[in-house]
N, C-alpha and C positions, 0 to 999 in steps of 0.2 A: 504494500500500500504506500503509496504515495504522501509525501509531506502534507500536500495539500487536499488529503480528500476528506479531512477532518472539517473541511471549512468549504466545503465548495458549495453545500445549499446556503449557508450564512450568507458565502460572496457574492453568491447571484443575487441577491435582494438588497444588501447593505450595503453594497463599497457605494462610493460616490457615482452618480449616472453619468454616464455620457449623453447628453442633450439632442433633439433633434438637430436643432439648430449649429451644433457641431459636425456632426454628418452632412447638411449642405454646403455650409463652409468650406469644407475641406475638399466636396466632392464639386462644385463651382472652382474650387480655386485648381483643380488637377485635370478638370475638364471628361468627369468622368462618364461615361453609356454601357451601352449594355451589350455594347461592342470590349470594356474592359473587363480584364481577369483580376480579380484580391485574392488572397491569401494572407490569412490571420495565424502565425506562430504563437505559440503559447497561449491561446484562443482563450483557455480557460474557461467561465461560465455562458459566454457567448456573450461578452458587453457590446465587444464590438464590429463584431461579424451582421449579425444581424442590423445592424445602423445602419450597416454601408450595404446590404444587398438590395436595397430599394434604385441604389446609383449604379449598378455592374452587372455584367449577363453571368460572371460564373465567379462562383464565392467557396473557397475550401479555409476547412479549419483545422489547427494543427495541435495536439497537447497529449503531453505523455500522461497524462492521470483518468482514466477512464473516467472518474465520476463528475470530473469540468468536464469530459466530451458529452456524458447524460445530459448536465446541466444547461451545455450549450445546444443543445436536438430540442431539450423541451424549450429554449428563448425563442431559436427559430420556428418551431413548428405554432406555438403561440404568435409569434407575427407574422405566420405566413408567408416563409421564405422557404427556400431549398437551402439547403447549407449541408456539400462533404464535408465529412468529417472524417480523419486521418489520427489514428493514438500512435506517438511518436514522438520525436524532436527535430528540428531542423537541421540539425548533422548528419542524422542518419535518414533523411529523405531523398530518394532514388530519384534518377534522373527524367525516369519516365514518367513524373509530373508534372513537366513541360517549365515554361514562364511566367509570370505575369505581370501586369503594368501596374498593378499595387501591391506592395509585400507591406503591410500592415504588423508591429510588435506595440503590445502596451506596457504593460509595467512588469517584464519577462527579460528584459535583455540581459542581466547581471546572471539571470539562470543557464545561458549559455556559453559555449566553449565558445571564446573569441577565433581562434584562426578556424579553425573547420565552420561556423558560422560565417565568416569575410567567405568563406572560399566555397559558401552552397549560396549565400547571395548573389552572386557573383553569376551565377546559373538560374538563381531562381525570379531574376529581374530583369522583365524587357529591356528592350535596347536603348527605348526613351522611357521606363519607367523607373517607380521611384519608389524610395521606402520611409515610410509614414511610421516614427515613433509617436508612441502616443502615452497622454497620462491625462484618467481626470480628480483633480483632492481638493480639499477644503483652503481655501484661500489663505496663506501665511503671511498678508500684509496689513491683520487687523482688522480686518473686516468678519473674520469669526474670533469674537472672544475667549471663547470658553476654550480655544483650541491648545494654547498651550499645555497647560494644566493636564487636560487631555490627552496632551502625548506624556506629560511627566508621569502620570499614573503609570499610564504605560509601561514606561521604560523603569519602572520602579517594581512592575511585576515579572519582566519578560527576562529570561536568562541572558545573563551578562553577553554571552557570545552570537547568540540570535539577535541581540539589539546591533550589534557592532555588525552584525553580518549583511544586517536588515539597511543599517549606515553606509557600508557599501554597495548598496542595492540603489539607492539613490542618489550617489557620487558617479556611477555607470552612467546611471540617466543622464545627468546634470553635463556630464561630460564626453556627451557625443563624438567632438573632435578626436579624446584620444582613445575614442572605442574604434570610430572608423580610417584611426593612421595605419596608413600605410597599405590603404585598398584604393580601390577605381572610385571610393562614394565620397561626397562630400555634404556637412549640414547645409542647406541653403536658408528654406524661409521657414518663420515658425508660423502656424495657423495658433490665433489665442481667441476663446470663447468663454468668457464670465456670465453665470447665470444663477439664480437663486432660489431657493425653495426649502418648506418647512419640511424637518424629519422630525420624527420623534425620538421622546428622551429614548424609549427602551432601543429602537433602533438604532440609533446613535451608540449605546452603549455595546450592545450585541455587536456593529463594528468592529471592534478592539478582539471580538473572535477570529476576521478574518487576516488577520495579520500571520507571518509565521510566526514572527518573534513573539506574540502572544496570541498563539490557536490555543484551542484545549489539548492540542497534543502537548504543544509549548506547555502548557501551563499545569497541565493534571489536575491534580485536587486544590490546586490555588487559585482556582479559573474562576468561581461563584466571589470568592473575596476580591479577586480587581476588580469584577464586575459591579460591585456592591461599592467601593472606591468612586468606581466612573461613576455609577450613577448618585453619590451623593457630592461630586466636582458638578457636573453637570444642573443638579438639579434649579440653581439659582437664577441661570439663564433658560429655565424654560420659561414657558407659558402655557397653562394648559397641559402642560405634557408635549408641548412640544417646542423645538428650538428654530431658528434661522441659520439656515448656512447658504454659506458664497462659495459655490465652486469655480472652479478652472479648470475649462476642457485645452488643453495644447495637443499639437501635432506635428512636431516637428519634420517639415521634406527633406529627406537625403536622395541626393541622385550622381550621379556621375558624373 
């Protein structure tokens, strides 16, 4: 079993949405039809596979954990899309997959072997296509308060080595340039989409499951007292039982 199959119904529901309004953006700004092919590495619960099949004639998903492959067949078949789906990782996918003009990665890249990834992108991306990093979280410039605190909890329950590990899981991201030195790809333009909407406390809370650094696999029998932590950090900024938060859809283009 896989790291993350502890968390993969949580994930589907709780991480931060990707917006519609982010999926036109990004498919207006790359000029996409249904003449183009995506392809979603680390697909996970299907956040973002299903966005974009509304913009593309042929949409595969990729994740080595079976139970993000379920989760991502029930997103699509709930919106009404086709969506292959492939249990695997991006190093060991054969070449009789062909191309395509979207390689699509969200918050997966740190999970991958850097050279054997440079050297299957390299195959698995049209001639003029492009690869679309993406992320969407809670805004860190003040605009969600409660959010520090939030992650202090966090990082006060989650084992020393999973939080540091989790730290460079978002140092990968942050720095695109020296994941893709020394390949044919370069970062170009970023796609950024700010949008807002009420979650609730519990859900809000229930988040902090889908993390590695604190899943209940991370956590065992400590997992009910962080939760009980968050939700009494949280409770001041609710209303109602429920909070406001500002998210951030990015997409970073890489291409050639």
């Amino acid at each position: 079993m896989g790291r993350f199959a502890s968390t993969a119904s949580l994930y589907e529901h709780l991480r931060p949405p990707y917006p519609g309004e982010f999926f036109r953006s990004v498919a207006e700004k790359l000029d996409l039809s249904e003449r183009s092919g995506l392809i979603d590495l680390g697909t996970g619960p299907g956040l973002l596979a299903p966005g974009f099949a509304p913009y593309v004639g042929r949409i595969v998903g990729v994740d080595p954990e079976p139970a993000m492959l379920d989760a991502a067949r029930r997103a699509a078949a709930s919106a009404g899309h086709a969506l292959t789906l492939i249990e695997g990782r991006v190093e060991t996918l054969g070449p009789d997959i062909g191309s395509f003009d979207v390689v699509t990665i969200g918050r997966a890249l740190h999970w991958m072997d850097r050279e054997p990834t440079l050297a299957r992108l390299d195959r698995l991306v049209a001639r003029d296509g492009a690869i679309l990093i993406c992320a969407s979280f809670s805004a860190t410039d003040g605009g969600n308060p409660w959010l520090d605190g939030y992650n202090e909890v966090r990082r006060r329950w989650s084992p020393a080595k999973l939080w540091e590990e989790a730290g460079r899981g978002t140092r990968t991201h942050r720095d695109l340039p020296a994941f893709f030195r020394g390949s044919a790809f370069r970062p170009t333009e970023l796609v950024t989409v700010e949008t807002s909407h009420a979650v609730s406390l519990e859900d809000l809370t229930r988040r902090t499951l889908t993390y590695s650094s604190s899943s209940p696999e991370a956590l065992g029998e400590n997992a009910e007292a962080m939760l009980r932590n968050v939700r009494e950090h949280l409770a001041p900024f609710s209303r109602d039982g429920v909070i406001a938060e500002t998210i951030i859809s990015t997409a970073q283009i890489v291409k050639r």
